[in-house]
C-alpha positions as CSV (number, residue, x, y, z in Angstrom):
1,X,44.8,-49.0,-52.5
2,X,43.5,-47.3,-49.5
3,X,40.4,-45.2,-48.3
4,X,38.4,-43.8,-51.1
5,X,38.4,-40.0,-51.1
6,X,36.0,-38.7,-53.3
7,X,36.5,-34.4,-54.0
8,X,33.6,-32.8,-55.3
9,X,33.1,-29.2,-56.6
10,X,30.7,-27.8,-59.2
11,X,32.4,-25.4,-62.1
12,X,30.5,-22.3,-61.4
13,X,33.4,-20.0,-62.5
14,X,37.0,-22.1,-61.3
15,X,37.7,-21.4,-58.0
16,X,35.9,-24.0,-56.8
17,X,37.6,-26.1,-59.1
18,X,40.8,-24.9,-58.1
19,X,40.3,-25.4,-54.4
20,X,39.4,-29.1,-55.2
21,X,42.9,-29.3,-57.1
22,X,44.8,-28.1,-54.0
23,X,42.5,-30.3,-51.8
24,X,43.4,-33.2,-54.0
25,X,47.1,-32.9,-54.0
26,X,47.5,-32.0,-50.4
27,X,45.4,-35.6,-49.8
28,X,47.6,-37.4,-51.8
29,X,50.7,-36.0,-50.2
30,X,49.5,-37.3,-46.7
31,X,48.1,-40.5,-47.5
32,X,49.7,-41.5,-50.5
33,X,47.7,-45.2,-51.0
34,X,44.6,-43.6,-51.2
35,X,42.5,-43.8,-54.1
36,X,41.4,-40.1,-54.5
37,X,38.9,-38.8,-57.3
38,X,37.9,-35.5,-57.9
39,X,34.6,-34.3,-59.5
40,X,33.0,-31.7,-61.2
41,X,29.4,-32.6,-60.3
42,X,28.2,-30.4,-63.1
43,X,30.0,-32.6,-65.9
44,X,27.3,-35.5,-64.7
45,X,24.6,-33.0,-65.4
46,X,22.2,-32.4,-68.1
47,X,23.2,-29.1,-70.8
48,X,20.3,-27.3,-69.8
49,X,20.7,-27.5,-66.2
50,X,24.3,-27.1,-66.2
51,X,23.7,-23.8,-67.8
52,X,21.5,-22.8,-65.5
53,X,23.4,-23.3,-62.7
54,X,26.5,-21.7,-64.7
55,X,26.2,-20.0,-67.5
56,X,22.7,-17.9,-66.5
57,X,24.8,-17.3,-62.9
58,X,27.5,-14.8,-65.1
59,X,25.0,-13.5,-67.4
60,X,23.0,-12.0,-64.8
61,X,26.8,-11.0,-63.3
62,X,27.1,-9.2,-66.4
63,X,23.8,-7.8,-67.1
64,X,21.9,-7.9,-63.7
65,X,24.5,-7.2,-61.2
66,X,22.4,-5.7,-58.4
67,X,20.1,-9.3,-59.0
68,X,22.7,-11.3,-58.1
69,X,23.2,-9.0,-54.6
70,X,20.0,-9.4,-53.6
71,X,20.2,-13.3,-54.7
72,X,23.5,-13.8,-52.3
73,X,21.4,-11.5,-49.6
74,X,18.1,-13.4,-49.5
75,X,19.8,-16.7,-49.2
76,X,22.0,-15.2,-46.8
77,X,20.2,-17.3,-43.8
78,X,21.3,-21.1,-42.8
79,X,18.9,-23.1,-43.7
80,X,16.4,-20.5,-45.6
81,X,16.1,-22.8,-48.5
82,X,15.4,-25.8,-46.8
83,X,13.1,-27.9,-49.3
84,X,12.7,-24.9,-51.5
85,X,11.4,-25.4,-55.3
86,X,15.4,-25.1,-56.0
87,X,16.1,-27.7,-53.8
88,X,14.0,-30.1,-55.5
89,X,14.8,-28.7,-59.0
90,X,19.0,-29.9,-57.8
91,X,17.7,-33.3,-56.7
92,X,15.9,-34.2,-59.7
93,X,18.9,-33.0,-62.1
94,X,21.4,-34.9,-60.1
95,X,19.9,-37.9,-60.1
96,X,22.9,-39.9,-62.2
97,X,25.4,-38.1,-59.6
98,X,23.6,-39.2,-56.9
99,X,23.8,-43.0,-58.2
100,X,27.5,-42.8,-58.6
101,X,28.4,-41.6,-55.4
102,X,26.2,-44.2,-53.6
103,X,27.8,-46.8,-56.4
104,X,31.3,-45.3,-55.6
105,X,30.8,-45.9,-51.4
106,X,33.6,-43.6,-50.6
107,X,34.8,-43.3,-47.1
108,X,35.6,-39.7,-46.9
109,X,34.0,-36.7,-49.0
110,X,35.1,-33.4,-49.1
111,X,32.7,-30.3,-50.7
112,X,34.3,-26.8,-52.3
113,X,30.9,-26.3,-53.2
114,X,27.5,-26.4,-51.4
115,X,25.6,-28.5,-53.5
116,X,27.4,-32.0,-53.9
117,X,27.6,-30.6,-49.9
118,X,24.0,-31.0,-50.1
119,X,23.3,-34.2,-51.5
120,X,25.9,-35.8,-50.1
121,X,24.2,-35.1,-47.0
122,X,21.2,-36.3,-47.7
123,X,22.4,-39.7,-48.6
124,X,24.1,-39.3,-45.0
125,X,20.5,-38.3,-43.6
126,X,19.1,-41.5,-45.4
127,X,21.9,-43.8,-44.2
128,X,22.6,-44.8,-47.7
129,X,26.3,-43.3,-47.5
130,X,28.7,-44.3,-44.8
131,X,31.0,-42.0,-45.3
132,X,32.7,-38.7,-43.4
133,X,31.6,-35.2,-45.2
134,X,33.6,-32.3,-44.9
135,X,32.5,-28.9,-46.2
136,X,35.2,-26.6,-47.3
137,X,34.4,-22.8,-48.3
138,X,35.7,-20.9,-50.7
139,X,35.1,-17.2,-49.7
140,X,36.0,-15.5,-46.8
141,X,32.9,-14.7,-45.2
142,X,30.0,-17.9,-44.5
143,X,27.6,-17.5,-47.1
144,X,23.8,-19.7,-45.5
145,X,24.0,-21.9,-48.6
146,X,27.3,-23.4,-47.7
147,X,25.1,-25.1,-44.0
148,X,23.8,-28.8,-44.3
149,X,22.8,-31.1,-42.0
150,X,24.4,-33.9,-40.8
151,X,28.0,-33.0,-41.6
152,X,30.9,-34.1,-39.7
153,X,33.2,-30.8,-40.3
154,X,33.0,-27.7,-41.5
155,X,36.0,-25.4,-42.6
156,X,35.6,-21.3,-42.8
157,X,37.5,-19.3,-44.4
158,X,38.8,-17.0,-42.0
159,X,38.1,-16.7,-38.1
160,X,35.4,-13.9,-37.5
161,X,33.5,-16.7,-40.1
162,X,34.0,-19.5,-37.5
163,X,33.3,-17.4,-34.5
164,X,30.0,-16.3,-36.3
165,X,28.9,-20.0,-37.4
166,X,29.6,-20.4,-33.4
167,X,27.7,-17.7,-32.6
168,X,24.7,-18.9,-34.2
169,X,25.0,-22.2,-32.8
170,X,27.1,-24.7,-34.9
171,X,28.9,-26.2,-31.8
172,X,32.6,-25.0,-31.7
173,X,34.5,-28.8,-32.1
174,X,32.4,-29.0,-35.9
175,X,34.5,-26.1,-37.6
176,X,38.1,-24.8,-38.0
177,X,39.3,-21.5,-39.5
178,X,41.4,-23.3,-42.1
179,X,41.4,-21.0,-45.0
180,X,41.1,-21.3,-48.7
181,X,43.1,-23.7,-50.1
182,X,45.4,-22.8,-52.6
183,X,48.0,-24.5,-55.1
184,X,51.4,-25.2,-53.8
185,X,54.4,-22.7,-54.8
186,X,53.4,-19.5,-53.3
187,X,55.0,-19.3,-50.5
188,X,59.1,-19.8,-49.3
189,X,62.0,-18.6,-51.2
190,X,61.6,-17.7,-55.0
191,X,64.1,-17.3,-57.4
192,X,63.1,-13.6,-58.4
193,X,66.3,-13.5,-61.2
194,X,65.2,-16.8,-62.9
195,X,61.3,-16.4,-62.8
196,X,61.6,-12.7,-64.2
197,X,63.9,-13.9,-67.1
198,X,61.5,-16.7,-68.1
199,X,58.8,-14.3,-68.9
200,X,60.9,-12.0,-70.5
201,X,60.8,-9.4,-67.3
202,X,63.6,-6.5,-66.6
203,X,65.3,-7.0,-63.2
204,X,65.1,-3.5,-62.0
205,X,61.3,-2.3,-62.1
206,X,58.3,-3.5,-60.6
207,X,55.9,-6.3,-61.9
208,X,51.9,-5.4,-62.5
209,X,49.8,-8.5,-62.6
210,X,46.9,-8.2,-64.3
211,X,43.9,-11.0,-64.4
212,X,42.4,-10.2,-67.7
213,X,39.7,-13.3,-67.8
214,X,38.5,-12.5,-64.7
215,X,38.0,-8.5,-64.8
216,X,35.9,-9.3,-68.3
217,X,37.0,-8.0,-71.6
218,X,35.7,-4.5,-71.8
219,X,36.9,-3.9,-68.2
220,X,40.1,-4.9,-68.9
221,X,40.7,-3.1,-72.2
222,X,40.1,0.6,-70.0
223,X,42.4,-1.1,-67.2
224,X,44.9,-2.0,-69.8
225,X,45.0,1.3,-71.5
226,X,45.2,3.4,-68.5
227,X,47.9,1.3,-67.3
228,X,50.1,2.2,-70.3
229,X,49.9,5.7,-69.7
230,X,51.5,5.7,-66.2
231,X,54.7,7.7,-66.3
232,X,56.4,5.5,-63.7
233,X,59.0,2.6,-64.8
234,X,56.9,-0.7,-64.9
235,X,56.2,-3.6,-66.7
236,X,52.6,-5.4,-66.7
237,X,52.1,-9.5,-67.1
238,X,48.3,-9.8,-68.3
239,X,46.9,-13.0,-68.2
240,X,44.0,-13.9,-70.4
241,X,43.5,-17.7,-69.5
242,X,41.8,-20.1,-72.1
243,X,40.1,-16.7,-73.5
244,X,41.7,-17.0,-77.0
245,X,39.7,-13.8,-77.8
246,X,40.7,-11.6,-75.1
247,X,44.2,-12.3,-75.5
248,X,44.0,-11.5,-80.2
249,X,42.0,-8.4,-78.2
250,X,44.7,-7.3,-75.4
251,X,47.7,-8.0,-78.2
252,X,46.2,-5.4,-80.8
253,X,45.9,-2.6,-77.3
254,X,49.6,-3.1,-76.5
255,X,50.9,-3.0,-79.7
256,X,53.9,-1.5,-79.9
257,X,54.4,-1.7,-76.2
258,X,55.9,-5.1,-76.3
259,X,59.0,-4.2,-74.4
260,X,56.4,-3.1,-70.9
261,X,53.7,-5.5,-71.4
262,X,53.5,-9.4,-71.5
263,X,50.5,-10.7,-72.7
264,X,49.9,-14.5,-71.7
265,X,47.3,-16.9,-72.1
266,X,46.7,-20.1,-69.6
267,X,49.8,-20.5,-67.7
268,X,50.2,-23.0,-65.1
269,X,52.7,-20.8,-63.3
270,X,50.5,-18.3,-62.0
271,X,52.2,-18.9,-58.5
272,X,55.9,-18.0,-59.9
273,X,54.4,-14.9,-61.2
274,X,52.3,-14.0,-58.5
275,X,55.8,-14.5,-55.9
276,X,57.7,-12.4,-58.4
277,X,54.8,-9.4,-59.0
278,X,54.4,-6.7,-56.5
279,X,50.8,-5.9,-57.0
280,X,48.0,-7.5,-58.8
281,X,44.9,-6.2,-60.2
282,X,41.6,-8.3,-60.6
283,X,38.2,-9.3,-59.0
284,X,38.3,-10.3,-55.5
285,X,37.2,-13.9,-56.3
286,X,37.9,-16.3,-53.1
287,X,40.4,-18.0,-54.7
288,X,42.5,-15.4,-56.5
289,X,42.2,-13.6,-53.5
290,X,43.9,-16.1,-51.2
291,X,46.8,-17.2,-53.2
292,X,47.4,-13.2,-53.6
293,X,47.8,-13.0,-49.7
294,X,49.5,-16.5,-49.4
295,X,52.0,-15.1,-52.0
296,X,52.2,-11.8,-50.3
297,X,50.9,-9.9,-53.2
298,X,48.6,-6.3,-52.4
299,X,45.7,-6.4,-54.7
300,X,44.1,-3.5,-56.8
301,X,40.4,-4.4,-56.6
302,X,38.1,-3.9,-59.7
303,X,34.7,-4.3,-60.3
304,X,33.9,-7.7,-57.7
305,X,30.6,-8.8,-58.2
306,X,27.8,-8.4,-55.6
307,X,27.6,-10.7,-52.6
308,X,30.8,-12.8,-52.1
309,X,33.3,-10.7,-53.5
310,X,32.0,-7.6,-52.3
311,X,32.1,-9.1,-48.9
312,X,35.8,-10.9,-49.8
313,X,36.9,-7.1,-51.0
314,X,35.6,-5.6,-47.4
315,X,38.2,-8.3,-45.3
316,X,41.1,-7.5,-47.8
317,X,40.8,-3.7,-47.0
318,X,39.7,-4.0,-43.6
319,X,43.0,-5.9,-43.3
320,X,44.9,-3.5,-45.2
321,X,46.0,-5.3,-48.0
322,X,44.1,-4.0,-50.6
323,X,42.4,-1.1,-52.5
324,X,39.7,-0.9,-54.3
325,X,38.8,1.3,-57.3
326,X,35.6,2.0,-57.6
327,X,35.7,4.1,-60.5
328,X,36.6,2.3,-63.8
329,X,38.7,5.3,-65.0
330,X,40.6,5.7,-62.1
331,X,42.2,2.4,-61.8
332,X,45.7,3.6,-63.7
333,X,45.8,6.6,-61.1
334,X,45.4,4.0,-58.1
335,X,48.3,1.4,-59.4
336,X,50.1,4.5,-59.9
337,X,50.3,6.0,-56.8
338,X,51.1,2.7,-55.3
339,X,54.1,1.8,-57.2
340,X,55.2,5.5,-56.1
341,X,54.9,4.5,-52.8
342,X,57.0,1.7,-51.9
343,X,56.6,1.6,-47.9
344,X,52.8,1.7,-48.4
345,X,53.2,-1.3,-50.7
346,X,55.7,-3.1,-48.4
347,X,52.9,-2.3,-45.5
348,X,50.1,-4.1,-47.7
349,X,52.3,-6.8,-48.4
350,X,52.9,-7.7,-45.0
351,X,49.3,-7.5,-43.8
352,X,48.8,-9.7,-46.8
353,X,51.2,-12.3,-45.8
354,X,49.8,-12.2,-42.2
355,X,46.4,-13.3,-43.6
356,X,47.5,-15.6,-45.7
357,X,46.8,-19.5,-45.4
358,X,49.5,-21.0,-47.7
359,X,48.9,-24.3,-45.9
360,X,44.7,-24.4,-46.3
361,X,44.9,-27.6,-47.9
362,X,47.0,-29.5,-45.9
363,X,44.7,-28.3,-43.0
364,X,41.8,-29.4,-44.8
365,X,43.2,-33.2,-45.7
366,X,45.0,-33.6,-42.5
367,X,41.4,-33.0,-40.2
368,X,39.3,-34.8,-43.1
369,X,41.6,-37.5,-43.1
370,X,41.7,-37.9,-39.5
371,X,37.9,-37.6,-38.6
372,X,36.0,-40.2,-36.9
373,X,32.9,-40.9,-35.3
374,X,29.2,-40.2,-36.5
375,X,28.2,-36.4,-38.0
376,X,26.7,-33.7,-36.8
377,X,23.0,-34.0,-36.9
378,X,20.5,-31.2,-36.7
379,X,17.1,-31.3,-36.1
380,X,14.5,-29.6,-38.2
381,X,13.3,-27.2,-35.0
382,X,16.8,-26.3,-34.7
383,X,17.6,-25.4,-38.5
384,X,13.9,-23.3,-38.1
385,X,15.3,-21.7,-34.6
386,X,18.9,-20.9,-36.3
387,X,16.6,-19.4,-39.3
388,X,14.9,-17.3,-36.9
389,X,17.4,-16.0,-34.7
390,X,19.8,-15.1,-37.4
391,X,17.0,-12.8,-39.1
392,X,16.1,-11.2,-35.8
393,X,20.1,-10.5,-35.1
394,X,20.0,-12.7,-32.4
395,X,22.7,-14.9,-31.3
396,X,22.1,-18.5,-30.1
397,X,23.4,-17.8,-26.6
398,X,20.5,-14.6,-26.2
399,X,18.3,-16.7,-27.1
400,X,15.9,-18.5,-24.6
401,X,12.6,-20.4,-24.3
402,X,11.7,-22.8,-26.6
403,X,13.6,-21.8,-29.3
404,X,17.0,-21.8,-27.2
405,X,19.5,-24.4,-28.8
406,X,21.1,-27.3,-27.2
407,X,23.5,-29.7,-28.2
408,X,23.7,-33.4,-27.2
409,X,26.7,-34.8,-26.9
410,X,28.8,-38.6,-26.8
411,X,29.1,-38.9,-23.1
412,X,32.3,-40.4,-22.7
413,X,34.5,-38.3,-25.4
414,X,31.8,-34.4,-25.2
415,X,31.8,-34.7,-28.8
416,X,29.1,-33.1,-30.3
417,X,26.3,-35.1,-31.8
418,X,23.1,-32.9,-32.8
419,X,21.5,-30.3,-32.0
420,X,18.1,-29.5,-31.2
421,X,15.8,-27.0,-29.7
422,X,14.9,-26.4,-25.7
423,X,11.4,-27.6,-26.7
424,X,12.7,-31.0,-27.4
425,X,14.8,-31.2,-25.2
426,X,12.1,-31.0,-22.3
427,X,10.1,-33.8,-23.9
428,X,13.6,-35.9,-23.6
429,X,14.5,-34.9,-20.2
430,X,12.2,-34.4,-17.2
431,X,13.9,-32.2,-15.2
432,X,14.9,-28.8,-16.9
433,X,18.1,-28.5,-15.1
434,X,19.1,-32.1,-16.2
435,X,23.0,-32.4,-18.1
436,X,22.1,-35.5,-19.6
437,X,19.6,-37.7,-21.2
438,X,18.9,-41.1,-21.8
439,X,17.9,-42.2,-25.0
440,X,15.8,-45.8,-25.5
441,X,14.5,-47.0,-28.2
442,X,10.8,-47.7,-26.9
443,X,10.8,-43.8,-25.7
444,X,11.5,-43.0,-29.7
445,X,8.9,-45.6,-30.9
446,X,6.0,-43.6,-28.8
447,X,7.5,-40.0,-29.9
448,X,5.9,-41.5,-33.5
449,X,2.3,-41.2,-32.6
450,X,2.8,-37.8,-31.8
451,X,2.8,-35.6,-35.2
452,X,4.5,-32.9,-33.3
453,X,7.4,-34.8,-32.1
454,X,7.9,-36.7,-35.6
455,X,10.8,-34.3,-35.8
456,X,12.1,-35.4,-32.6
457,X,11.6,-38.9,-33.0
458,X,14.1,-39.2,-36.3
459,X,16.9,-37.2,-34.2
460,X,16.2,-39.8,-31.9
461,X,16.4,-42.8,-34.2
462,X,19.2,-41.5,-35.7
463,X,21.1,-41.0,-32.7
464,X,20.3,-44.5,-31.4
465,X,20.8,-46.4,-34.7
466,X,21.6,-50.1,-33.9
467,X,21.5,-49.7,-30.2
468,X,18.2,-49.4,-27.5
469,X,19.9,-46.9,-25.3
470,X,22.3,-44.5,-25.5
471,X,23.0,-41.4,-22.6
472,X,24.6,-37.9,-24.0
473,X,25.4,-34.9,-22.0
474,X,23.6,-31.8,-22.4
475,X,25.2,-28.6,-23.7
């Protein structure tokens, strides 16, 4: 076998999930040998945290949406909930995860979710894990969770993410504009013919794909029945998932209408139908929304939740390749006047193509694959400067004085290494002008006496490890 790959997500909804998947098989297609696992971390957790972290998450979606808002808003900030109550409550619930993935050793580990991110990096922090941790995101704009420290990579979602996880100081050779991943399939030639008869599709009108599961039951039932009253030649594909339920409930409100509507539950060909549908209608969820524009597909957005698909529905119309209906008995009126408008949807499908990141994964594996050298360590004055700058609106390079960021760097390759504050930096470096410093290990040892440079003096140490010197550049 070789290197151990170890793919974590947490099952809070399944995009995460699902990005893990893609992640997983775009591994195994570069480096065939290795010995890849992928994990749920919330299947190693108790019931009653696991539904807390899950369950309570989409009833307060469903009950308490404005909540949630103001939950993704406050913990908007990098670094805002740095040993918070909740990071304490994670720790002690994922203790037995925590023992496996020291157990397991693996030499690379790659996050769609921000809290195996988390822990992972502590076990970095705390040298009991050797290995190279990338973070992958799985909406389209940075959400202040997602940030830990140290972490070798970081992947956004989409480039005015990168440039603002720049902007507030992240140094620019730590993170890539990769994408989402997404499954394999939907992009390249499709055989529209074939695909169409297999579902039991006419040849000659347009295809409506409709995500039942993830609009919600109710939801869905209003967007069902307005959909059968549009005049215009159509047929709809509604796809219920693993929701046994909702798809008894969406066969009794198409009765009769067999010969327009296909109702489906799970499907595993979601990709054929999304290359063979010319628009689909659903929740802006990262994932769904990024195989939509690796396929091509213009979207009719209903109902996203507050936070990250709000913010994922702002990109998709700002780009053009969605709409959004914000009124739940409108939504037949909207896919309407689309299908009767066959330019605007050939417009929306090209800006959604242009977006699209049909090779995310293979991005993802090829950099994680190939990365070497230590992590990306930041020191606590920094996370409390990058806390404070971006809740005053400031970016790192306005900022000056003591709170001013720098970033130390290997000497011989400028690869970043941490990143600290101008405060530290002057205790390090004698002259303020000074573009490097040297590091030794008796200057670190006498940093410990000082409380207020205990901060300092673990950057330090961690820097040095094994060795009594080290020089970096200064950035």
């Amino acid at each position: 076998m070789g290197r151990r790959v170890l793919i974590l997500a947490a099952g809070v909804g399944s995009g995460h999930n699902q990005a893990a998947s893609a992640v997983e098989a775009a591994v195994l297609a570069r480096e065939p040998d290795a010995d890849v696992h992928r994990l749920d971390i919330l299947e190693t957790t108790n019931e009653v945290f696991n539904r807390l972290y899950d369950d309570a998450y989409f009833q307060l979606v469903s009950q308490a949406p404005w909540l949630v808002g103001w939950g993704y808003d406050n913990a908007d900030p990098p670094f805002k909930l740095a040993a918070s109550p909740l990071q304490w409550l994670e720790q002690l619930n994922t203790l037995s995860f925590v023992r496996e993935l020291r157990d397991d050793d693996p030499d690379v580990v790659i996050c769609t979710h921000f809290l195996p991110a988390r822990l992972t990096s502590l076990l970095i922090a705390r040298k009991q894990l050797r290995a190279s941790l990338t973070v992958v995101t799985t909406d389209y704009d940075f959400q202040g969770l997602w940030l830990t420290a140290p972490f070798h990579h970081f992947f956004a979602a989409r480039e005015e993410s990168r440039e603002y996880l720049t902007s507030i100081g992240i140094p620019a050779d730590r993170v890539s504009a990769s994408g989402i991943p997404v499954r394999a399939g939907l992009s390249g030639p499709v055989d529209d013919a074939a695909v169409r008869a297999s579902f039991g599709l006419r040849p000659d009108v347009p295809v409506v794909l409709i995500s039942a599961g993830a609009a919600g039951g109710a939801y869905t039932v209003q967007v069902v029945r307005q959909a059968l009253r549009i005049g215009r030649p159509f047929q709809a594909v509604i796809v219920c998932g693993r929701n046994t339920e909702l798809k008894a409930e969406m066969e009794q409100v198409v009765a009769g209408r067999e010969d327009d509507v296909v109702v489906l539950g799970f499907t595993d060909r979601m990709a054929d139908l999304m290359r063979v549908a010319s628009l689909f209608v659903g929740k802006p969820g990262g994932l769904s929304s990024s195989e939509c524009m690796a396929a091509g597909l213009p979207m009719v957005i209903v109902n996203p939740i507050p936070g990250q698909e709000v913010r994922n529905a702002d990109y998709l119309l700002e780009e053009g390749a969605a709409v959004r209906c914000n009124y739940p008995t409108t939504v037949g009126y909207k896919i309407e006047s689309l299908l009767a408008d066959p330019d605007r949807l050939a417009r929306m499908a090209e800006a959604a193509r242009r977006v699209g990141r049909p090779a995310a994964g293979a991005d993802v594996a090829r950099t994680s694959l190939s990365m070497e050298g230590e992590p990306l360590w930041i020191s606590r004055d920094a996370q409390r400067a990058m806390l404070a700058n971006v809740e005053e609106g400031l970016a790192a390079a306005d900022q000056e004085g003591a709170r001013r960021l720098r970033t130390l760097c290997e000497a011989s390759t400028g690869r970043s290494l941490a990143l600290v504050t101008h405060s530290q930096l002057e205790v390090l470096s004698p002259l303020p002008w000074a573009t490097s410093v040297e590091l030794a290990r008796p200057m670190m040892n006498a940093l410990r006496w000082q409380p207020e440079n205990l901060d300092l003096a673990s950057t330090g140490r961690w820097l040095l490890g094994e060795r009594e010197t080290r020089t970096l550049t200064i950035r």
